[in-house]
C-alpha positions in Angstrom: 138.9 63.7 109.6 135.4 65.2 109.5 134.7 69.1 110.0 131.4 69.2 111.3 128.9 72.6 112.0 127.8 73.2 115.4 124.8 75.0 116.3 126.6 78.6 116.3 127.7 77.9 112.3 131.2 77.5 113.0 133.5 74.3 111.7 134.8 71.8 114.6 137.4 68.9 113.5 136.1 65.4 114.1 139.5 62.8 113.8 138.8 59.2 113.1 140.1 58.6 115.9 138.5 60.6 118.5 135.0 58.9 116.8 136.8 55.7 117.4 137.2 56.6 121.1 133.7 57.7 120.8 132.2 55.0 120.0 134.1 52.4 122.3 131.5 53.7 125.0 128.8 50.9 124.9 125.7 53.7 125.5 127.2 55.4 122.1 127.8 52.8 120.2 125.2 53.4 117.7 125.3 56.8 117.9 127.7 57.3 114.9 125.5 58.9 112.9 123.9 61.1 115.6 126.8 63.2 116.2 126.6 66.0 113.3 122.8 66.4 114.2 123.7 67.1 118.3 126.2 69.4 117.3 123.9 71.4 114.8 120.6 71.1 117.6 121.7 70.1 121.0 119.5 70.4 123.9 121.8 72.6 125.3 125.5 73.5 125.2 128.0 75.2 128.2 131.4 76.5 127.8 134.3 74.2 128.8 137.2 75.1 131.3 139.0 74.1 128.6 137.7 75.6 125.4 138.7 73.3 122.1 138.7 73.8 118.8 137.6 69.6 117.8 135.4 67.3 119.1 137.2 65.9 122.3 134.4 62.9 123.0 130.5 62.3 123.4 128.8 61.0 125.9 125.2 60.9 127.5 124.4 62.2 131.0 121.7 63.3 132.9 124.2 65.3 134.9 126.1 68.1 132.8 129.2 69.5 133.9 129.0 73.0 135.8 129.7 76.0 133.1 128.5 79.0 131.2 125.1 78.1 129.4 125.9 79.4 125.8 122.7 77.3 124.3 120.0 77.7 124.2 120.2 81.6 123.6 118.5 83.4 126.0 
């Protein structure tokens, strides 16, 4: 397991095996090593309905899910 900064300084767990599931995805793949560096400078990040304290899974989309806007700060 991997504790990794995101972009408001706090710790989130990474487990093997949610990178694992992560990376099954064909479009993220490659993107291994890109996680840390989205968490730490994302283009923008929104509050879940279900707020977590670990990295659930990655994906990319050009449609983000409805929610709070918490980043950029405005």
């Amino acid at each position: 397991m991997k504790a990794l900064r995101h972009c408001f300084g706090r710790n989130v767990r990474l487990t093997d095996e949610r990178l694992a599931h992560i990376l099954e995805r064909p479009e993220m793949k490659q993107m291994g090593d890109e996680l840390e560096h989205v968490l730490r400078q994302p283009q923008f990040c929104r509050r879940s309905r279900s707020d977590d304290a670990f990295v659930v899974t990655a994906y990319l989309t050009d449609k983000p899910k409805a929610g709070e806007d918490l980043w950029p700060i405005k």
